[in-house]
MOPAC internal coordinates of N, CA, C and O (Angstrom, degrees):
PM7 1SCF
backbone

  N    0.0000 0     0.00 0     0.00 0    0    0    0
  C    1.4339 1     0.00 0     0.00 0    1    0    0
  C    1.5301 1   108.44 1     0.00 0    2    1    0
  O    1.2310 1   117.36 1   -47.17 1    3    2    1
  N    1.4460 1   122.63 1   132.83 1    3    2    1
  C    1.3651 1   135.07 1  -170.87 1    5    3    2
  C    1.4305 1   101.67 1  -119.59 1    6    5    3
  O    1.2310 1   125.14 1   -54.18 1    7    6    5
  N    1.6541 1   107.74 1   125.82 1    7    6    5
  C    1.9684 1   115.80 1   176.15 1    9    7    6
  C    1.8745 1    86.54 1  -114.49 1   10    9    7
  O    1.2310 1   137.42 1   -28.56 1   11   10    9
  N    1.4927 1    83.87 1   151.44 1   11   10    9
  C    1.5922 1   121.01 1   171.91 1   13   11   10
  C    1.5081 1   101.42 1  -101.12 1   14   13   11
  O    1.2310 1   133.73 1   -19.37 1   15   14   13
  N    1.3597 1    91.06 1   160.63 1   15   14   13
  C    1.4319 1   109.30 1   169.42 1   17   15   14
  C    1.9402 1   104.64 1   -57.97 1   18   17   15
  O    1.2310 1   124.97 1   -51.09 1   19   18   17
  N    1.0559 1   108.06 1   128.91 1   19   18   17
  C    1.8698 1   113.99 1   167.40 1   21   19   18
  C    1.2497 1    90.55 1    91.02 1   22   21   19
  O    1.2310 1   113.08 1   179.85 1   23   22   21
  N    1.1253 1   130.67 1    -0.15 1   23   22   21
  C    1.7550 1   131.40 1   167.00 1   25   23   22
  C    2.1074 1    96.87 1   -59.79 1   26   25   23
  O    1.2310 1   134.72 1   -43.65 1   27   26   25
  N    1.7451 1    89.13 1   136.35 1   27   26   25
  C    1.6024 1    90.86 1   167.99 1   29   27   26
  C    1.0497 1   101.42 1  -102.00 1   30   29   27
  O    1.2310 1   113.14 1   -18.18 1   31   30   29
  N    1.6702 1   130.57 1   161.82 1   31   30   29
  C    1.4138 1   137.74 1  -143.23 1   33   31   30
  C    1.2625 1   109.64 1  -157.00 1   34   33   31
  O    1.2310 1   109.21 1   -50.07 1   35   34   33
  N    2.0903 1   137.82 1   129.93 1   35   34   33
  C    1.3893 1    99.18 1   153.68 1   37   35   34
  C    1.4870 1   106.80 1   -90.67 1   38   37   35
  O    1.2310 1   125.47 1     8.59 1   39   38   37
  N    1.2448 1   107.10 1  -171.41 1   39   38   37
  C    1.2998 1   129.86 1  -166.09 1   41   39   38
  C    2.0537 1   104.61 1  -107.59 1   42   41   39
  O    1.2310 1   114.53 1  -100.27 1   43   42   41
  N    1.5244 1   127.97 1    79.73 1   43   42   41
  C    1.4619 1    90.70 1   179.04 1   45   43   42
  C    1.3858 1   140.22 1   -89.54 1   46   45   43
  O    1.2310 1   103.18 1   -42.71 1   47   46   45
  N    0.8868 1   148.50 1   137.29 1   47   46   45
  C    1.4600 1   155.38 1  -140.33 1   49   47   46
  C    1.5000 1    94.17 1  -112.54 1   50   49   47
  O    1.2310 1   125.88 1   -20.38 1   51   50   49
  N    1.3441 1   106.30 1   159.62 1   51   50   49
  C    1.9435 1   120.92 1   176.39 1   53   51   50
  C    1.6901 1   104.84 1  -101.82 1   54   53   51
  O    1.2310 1    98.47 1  -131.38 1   55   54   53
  N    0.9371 1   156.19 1    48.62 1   55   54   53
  C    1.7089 1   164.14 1   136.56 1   57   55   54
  C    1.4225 1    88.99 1    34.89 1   58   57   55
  O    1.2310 1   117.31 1   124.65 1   59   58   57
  N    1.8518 1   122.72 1   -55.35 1   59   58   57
  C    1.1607 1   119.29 1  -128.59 1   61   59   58
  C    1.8892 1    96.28 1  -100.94 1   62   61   59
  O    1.2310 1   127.53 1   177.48 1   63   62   61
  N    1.8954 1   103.11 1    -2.52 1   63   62   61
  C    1.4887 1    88.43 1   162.92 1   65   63   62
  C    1.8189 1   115.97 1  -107.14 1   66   65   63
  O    1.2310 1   123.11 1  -135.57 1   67   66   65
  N    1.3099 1   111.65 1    44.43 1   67   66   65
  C    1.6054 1   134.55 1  -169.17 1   69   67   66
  C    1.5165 1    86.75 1   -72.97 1   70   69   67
  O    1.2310 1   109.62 1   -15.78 1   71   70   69
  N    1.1855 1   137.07 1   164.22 1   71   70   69
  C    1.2377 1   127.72 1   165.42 1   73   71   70
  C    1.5942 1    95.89 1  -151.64 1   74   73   71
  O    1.2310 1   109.76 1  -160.77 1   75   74   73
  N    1.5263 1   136.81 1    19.23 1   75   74   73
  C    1.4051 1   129.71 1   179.03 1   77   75   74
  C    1.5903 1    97.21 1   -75.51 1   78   77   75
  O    1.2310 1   127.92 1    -7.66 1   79   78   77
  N    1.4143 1   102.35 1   172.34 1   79   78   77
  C    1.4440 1   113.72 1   170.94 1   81   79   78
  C    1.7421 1   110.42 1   -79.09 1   82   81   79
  O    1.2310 1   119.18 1   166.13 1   83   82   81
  N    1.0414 1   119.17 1   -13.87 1   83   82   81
  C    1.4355 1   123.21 1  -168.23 1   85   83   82
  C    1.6003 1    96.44 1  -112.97 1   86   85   83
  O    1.2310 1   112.15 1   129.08 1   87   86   85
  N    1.4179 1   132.41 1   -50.92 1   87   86   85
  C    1.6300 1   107.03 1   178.52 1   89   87   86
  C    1.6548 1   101.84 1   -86.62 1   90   89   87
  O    1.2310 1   113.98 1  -179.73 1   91   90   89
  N    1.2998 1   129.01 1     0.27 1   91   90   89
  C    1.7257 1    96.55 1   165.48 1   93   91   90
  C    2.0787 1   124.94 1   -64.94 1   94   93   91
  O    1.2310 1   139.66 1   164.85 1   95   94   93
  N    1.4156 1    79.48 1   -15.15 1   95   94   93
  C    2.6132 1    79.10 1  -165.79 1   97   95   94
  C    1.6345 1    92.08 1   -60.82 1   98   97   95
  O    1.2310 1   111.93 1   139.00 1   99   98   97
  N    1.5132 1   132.81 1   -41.00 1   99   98   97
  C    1.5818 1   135.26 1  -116.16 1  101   99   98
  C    1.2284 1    78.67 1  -141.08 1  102  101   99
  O    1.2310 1   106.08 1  -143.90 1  103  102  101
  N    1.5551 1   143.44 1    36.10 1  103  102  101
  C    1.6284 1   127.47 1   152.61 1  105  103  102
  C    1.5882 1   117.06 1   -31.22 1  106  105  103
  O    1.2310 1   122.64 1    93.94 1  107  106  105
  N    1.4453 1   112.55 1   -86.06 1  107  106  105
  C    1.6116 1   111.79 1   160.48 1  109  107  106
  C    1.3851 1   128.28 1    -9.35 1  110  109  107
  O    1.2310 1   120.97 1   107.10 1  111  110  109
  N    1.0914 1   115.74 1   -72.90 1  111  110  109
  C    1.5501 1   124.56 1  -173.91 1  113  111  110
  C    1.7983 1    91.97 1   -72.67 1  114  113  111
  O    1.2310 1   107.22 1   125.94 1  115  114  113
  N    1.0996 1   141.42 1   -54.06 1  115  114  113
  C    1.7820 1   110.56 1  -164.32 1  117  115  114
  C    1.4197 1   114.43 1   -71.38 1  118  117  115
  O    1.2310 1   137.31 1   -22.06 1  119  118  117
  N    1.2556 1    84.08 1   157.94 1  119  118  117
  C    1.5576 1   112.79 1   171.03 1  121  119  118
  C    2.0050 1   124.05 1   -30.62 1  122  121  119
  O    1.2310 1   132.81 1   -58.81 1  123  122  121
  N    1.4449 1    92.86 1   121.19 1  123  122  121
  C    1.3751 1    77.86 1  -165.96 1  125  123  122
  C    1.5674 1    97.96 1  -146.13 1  126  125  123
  O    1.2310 1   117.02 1  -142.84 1  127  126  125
  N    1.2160 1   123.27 1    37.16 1  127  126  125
  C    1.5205 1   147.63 1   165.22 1  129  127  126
  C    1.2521 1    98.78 1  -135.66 1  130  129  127
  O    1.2310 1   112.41 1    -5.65 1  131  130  129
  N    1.2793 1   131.93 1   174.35 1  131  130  129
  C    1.6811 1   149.58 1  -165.51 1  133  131  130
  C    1.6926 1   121.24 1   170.89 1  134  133  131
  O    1.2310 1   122.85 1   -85.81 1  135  134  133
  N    1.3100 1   112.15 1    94.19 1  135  134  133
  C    1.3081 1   118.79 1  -179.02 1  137  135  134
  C    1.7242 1   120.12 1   171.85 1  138  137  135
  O    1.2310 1   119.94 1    46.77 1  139  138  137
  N    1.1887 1   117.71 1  -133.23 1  139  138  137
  C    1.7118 1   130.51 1   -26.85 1  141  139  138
  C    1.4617 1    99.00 1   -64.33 1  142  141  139
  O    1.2310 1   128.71 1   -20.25 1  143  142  141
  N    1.7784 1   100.83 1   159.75 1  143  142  141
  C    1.3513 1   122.23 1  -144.68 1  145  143  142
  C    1.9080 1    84.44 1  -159.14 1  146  145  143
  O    1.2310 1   130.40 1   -52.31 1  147  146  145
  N    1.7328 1    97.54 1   127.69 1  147  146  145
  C    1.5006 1   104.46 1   177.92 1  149  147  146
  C    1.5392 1   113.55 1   -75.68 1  150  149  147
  O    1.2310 1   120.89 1   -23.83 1  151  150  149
  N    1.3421 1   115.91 1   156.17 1  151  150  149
  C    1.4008 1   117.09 1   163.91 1  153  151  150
  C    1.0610 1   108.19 1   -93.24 1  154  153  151
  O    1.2310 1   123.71 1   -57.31 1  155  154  153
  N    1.4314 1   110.49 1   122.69 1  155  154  153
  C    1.5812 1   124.35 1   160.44 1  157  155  154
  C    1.7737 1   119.73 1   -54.15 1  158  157  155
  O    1.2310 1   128.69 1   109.25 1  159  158  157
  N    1.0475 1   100.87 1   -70.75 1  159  158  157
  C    1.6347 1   125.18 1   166.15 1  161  159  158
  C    1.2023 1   134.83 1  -167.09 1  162  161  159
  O    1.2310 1   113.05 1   -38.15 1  163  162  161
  N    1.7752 1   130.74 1   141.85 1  163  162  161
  C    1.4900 1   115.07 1   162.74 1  165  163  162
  C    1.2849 1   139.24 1   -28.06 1  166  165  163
  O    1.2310 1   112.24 1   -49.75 1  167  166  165
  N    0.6365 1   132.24 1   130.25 1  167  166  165
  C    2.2445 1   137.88 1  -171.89 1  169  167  166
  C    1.2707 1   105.42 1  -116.29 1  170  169  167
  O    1.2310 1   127.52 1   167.10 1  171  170  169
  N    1.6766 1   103.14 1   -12.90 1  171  170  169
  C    2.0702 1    90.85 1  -157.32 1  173  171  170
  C    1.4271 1    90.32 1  -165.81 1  174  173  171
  O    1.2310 1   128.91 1    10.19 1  175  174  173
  N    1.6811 1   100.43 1  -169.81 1  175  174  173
  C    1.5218 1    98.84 1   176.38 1  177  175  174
  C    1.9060 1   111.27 1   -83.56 1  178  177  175
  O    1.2310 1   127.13 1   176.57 1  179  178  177
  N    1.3284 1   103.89 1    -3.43 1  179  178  177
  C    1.5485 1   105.02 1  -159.03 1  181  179  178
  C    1.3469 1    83.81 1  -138.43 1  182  181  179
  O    1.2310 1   103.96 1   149.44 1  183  182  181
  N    1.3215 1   147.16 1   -30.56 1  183  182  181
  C    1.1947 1   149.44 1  -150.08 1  185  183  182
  C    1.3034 1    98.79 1   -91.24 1  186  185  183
  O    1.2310 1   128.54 1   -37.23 1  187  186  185
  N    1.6522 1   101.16 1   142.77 1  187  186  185
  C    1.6455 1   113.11 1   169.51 1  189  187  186
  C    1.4413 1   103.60 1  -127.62 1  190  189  187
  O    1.2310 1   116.72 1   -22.37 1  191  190  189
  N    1.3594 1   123.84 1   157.63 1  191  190  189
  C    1.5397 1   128.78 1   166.93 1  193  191  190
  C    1.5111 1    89.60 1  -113.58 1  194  193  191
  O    1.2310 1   127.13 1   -60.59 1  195  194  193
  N    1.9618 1   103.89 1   119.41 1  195  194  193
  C    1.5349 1   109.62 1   167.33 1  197  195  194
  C    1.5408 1   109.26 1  -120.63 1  198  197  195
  O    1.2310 1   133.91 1   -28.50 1  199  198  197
  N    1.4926 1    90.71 1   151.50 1  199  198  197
  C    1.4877 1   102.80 1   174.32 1  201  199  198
  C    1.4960 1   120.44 1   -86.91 1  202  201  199
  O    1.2310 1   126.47 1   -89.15 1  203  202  201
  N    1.5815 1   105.16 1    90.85 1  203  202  201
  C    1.3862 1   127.14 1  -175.91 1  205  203  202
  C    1.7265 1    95.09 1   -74.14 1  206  205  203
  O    1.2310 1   135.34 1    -3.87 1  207  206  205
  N    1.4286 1    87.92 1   176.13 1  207  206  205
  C    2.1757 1   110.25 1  -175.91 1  209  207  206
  C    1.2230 1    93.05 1  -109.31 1  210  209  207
  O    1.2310 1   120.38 1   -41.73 1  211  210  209
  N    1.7959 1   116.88 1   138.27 1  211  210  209
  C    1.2354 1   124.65 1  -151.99 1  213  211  210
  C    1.0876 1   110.74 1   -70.11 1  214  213  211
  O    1.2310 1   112.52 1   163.94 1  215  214  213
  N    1.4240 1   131.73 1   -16.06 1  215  214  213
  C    1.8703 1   140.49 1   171.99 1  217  215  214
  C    1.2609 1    97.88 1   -91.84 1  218  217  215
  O    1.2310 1    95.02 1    -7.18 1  219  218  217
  N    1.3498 1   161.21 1   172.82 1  219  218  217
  C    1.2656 1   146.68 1   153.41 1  221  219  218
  C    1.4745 1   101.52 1  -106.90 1  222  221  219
  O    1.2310 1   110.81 1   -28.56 1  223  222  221
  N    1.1843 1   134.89 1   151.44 1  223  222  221
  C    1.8432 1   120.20 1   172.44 1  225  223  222
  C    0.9298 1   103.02 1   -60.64 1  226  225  223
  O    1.2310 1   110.41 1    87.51 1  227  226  225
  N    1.7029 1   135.62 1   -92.49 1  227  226  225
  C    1.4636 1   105.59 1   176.70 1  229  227  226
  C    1.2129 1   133.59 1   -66.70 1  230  229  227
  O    1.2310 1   111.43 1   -56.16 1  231  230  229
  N    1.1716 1   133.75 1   123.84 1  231  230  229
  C    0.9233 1   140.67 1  -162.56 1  233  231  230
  C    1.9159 1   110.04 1  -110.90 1  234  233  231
  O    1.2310 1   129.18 1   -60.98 1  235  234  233
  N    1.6659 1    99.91 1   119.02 1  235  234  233
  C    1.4036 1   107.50 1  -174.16 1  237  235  234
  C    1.5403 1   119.52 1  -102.71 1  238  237  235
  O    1.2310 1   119.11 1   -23.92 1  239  238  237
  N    1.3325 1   119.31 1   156.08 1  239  238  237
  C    1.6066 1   135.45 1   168.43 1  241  239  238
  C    1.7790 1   112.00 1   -55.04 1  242  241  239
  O    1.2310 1   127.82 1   -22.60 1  243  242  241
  N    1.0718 1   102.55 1   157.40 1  243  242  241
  C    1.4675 1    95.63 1   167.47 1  245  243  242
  C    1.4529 1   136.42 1   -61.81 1  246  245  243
  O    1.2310 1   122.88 1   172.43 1  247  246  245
  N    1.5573 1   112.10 1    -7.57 1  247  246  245
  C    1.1760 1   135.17 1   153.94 1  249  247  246
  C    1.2933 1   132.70 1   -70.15 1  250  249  247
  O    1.2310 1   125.51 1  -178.21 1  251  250  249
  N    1.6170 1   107.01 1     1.79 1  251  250  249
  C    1.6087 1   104.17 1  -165.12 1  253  251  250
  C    1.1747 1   115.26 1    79.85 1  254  253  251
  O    1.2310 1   110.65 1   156.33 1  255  254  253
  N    1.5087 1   135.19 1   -23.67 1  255  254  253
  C    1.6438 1   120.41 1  -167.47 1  257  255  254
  C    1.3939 1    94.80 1   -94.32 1  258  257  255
  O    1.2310 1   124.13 1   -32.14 1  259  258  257
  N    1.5746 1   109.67 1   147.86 1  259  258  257
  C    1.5671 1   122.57 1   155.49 1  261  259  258
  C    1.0535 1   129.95 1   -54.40 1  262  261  259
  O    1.2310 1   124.33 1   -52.84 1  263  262  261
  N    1.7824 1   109.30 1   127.16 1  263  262  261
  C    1.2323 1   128.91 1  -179.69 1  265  263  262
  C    1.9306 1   103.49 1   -92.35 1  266  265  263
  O    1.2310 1   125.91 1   -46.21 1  267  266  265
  N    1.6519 1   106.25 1   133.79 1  267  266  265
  C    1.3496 1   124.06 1   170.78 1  269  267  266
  C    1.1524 1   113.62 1  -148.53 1  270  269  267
  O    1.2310 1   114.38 1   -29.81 1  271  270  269
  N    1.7145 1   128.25 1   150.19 1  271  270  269
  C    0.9648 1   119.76 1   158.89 1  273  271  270
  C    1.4769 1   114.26 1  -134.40 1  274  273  271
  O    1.2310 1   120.67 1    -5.68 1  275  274  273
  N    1.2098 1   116.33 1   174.32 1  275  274  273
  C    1.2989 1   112.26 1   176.03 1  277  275  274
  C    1.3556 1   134.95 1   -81.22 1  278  277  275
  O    1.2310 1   119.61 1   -76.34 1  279  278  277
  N    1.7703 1   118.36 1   103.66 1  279  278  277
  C    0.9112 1   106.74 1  -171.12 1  281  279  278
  C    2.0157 1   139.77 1  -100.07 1  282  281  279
  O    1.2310 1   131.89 1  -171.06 1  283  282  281
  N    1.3830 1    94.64 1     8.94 1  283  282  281
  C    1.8933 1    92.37 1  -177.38 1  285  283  282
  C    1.7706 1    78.43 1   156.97 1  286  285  283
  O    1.2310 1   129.42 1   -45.65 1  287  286  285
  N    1.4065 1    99.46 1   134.35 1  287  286  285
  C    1.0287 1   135.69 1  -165.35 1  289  287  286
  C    2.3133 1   104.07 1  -102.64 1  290  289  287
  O    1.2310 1   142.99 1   -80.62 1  291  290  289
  N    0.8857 1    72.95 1    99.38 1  291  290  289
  C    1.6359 1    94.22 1  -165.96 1  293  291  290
  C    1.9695 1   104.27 1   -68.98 1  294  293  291
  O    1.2310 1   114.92 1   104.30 1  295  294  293
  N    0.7834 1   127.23 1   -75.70 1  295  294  293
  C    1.6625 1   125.24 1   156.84 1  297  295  294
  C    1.4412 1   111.99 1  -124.18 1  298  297  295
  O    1.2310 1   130.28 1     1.17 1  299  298  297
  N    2.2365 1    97.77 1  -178.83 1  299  298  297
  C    1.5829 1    93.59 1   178.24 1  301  299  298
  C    1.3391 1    71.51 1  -156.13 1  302  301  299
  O    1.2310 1   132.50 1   -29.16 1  303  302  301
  N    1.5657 1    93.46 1   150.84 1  303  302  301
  C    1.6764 1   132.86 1   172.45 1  305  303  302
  C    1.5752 1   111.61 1  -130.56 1  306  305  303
  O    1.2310 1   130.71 1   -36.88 1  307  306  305
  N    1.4434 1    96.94 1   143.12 1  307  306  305
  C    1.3239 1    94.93 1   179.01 1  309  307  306
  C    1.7719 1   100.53 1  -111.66 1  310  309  307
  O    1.2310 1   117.48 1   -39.82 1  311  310  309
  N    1.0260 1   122.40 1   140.18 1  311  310  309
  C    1.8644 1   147.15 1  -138.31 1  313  311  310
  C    1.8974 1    87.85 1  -141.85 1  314  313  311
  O    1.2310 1   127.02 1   -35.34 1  315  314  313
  N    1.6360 1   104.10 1   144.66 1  315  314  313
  C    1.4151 1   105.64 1   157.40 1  317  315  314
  C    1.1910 1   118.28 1  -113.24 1  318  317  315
  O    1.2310 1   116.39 1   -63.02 1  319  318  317
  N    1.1938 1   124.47 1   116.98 1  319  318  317
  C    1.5888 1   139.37 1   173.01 1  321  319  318
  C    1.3679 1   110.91 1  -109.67 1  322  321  319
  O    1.2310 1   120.00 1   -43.02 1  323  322  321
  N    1.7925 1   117.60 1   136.98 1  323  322  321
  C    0.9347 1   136.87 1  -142.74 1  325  323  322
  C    1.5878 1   125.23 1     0.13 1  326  325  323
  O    1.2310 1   113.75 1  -119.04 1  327  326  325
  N    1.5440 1   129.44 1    60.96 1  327  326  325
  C    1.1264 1   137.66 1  -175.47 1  329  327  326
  C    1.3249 1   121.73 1    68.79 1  330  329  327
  O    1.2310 1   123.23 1  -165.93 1  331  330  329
  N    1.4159 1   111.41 1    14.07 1  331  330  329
  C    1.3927 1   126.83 1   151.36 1  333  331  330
  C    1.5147 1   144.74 1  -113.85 1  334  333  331
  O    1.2310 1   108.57 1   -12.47 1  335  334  333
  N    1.3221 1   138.98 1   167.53 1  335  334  333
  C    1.3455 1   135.11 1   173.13 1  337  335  334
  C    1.6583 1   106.04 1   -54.93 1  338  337  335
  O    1.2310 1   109.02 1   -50.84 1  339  338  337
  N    1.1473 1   138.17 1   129.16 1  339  338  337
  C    1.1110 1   132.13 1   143.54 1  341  339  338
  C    1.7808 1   120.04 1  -116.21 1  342  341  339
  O    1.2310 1   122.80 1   -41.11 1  343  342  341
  N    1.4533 1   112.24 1   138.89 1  343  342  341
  C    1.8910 1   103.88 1   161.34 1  345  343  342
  C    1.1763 1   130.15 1   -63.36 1  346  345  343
  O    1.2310 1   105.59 1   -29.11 1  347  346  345
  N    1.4585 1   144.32 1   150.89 1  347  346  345
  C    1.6635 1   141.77 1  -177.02 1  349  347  346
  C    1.6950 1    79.64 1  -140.94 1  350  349  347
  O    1.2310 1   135.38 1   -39.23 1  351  350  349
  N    1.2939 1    87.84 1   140.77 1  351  350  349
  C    1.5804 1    97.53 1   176.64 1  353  351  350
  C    2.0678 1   105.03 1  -144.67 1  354  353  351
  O    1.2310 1   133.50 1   -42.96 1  355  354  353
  N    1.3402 1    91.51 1   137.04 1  355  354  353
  C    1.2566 1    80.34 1   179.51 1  357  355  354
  C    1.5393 1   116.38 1  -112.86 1  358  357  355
  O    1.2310 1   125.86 1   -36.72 1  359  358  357
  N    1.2023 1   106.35 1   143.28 1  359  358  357
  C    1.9648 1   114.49 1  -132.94 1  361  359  358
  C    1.6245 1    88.91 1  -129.44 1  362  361  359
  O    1.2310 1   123.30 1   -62.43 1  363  362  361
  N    1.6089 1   111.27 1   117.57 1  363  362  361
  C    1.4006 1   135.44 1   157.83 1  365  363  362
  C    1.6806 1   107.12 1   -70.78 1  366  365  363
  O    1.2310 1   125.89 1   -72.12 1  367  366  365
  N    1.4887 1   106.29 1   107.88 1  367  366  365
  C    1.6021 1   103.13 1   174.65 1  369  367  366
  C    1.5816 1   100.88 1  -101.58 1  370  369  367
  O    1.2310 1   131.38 1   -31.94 1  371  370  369
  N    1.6971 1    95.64 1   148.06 1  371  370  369
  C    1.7617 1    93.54 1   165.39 1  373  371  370
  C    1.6557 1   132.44 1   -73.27 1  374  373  371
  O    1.2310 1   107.18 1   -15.79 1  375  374  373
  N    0.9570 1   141.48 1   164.21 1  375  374  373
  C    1.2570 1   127.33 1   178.31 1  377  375  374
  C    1.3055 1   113.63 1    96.75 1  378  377  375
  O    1.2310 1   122.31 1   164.27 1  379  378  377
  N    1.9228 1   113.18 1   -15.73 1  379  378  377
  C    1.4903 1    92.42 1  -157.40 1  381  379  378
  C    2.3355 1    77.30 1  -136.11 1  382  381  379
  O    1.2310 1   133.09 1   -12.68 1  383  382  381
  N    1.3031 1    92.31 1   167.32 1  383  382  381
  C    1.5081 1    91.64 1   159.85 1  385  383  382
  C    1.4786 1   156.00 1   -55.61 1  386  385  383
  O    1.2310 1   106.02 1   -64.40 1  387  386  385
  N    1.1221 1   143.56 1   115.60 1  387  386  385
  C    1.4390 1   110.05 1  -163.65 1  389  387  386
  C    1.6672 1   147.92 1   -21.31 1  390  389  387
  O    1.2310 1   138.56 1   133.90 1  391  390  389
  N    2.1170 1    81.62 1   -46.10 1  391  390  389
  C    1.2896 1   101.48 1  -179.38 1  393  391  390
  C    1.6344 1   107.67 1   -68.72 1  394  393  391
  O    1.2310 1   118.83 1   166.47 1  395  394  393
  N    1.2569 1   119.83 1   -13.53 1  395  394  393
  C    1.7572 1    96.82 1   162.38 1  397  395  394
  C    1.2565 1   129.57 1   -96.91 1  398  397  395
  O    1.2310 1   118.05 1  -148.96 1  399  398  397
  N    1.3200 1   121.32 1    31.04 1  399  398  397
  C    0.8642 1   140.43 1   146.02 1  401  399  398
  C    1.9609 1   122.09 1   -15.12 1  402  401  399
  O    1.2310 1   118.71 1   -89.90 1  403  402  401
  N    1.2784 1   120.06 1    90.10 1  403  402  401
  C    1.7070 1   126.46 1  -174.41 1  405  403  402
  C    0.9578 1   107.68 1   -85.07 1  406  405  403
  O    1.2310 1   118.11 1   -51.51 1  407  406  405
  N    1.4676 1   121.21 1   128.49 1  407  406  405
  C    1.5413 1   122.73 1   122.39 1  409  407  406
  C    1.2684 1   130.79 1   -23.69 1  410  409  407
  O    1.2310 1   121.94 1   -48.17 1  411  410  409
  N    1.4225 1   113.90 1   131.83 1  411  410  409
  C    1.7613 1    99.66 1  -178.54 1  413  411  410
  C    1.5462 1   103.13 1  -157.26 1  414  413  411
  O    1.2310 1   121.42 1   -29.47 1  415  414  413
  N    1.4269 1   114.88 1   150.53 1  415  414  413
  C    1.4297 1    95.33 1   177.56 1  417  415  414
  C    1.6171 1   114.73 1   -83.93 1  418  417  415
  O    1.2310 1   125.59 1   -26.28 1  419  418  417
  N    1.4577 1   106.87 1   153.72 1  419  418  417
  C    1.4839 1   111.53 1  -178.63 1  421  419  418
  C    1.3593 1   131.66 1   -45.88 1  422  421  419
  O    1.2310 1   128.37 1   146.11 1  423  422  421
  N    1.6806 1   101.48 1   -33.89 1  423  422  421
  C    1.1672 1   123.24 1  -152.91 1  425  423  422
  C    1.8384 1   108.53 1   -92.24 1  426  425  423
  O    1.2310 1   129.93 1   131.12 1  427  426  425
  N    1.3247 1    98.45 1   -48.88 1  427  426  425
  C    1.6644 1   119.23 1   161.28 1  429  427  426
  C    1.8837 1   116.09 1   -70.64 1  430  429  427
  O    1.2310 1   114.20 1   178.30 1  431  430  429
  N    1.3131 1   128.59 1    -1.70 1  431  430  429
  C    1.2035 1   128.93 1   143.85 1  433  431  430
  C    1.5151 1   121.45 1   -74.21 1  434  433  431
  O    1.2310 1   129.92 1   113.36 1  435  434  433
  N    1.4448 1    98.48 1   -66.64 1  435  434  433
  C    1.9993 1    98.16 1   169.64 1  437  435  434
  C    1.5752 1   122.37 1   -36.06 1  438  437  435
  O    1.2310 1   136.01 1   161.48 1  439  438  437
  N    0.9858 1    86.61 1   -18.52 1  439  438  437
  C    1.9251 1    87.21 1  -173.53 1  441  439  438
  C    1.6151 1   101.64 1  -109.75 1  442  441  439
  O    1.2310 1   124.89 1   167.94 1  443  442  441
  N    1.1426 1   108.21 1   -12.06 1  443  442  441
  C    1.5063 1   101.97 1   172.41 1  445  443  442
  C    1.4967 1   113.53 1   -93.82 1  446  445  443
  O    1.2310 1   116.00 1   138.40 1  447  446  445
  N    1.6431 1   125.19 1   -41.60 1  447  446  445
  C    1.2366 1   148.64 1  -159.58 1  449  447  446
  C    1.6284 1    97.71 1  -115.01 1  450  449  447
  O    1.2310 1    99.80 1  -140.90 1  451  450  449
  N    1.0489 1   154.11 1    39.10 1  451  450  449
  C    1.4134 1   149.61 1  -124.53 1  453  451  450
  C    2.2463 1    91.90 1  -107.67 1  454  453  451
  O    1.2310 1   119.46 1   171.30 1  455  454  453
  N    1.3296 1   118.64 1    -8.70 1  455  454  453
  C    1.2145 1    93.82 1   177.84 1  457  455  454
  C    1.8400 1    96.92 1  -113.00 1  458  457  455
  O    1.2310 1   113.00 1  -142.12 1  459  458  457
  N    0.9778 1   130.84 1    37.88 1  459  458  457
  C    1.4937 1   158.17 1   177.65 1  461  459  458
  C    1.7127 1   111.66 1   -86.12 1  462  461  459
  O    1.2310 1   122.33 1   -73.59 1  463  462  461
  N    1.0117 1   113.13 1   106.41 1  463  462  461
  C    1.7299 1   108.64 1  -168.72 1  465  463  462
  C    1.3813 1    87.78 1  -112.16 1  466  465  463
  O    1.2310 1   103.39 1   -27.01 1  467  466  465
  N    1.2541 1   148.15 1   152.99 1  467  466  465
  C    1.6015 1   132.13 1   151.83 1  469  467  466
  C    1.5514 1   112.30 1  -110.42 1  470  469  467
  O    1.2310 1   120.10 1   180.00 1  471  470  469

């Protein structure tokens, strides 16, 4: 398939090199198109130059993997794991929509997010 210049485009993204604590559970289910997004012009035989938005929504590392952080802690449940109390908190990340909004345990956030007060 060949795009022209003013061609709209998606964009696809790799999910599966995500490395947050909240998009690794739900590979499958996220987002893994991004757009539509104009073509600037051909660069290559496969290559397009597109006119992306100057923040990108997700927004990646210089490695390609997605950058998130934690932003406001939406509810908490308390869950029993291995015959004990544990917290589940459900955690608004930036970068991504409300509705993906994760479950996460309390305990495995603090140690990931550790200067995070809620």
């Amino acid at each position: 398939m060949e795009f022209q210049a003013g061609d709209m485009v998606f964009l696809k993204l790799q999910p599966y090199r995500q490395t947050s604590l909240a998009l690794r559970r739900n590979l499958k289910l996220s987002s893994k198109f991004y757009g539509p997004y104009k073509v600037i012009a051909k660069v290559g035989q496969v290559a397009y130059k597109l006119e992306l938005p100057p923040t990108p929504k997700p927004q990646t590392g210089d490695d390609g993997q997605f950058l998130v952080a934690l932003v406001a802690i939406l509810q908490r449940q308390m869950v029993k794991k291995e015959n004990a109390v544990a917290v589940k908190v459900l955690v608004q990340w930036s970068n991504l929509a409300p509705e993906d909004a994760t479950w996460e345990d309390y305990a495995d956030l603090k140690a990931k997010f550790p200067h995070f007060d809620p």
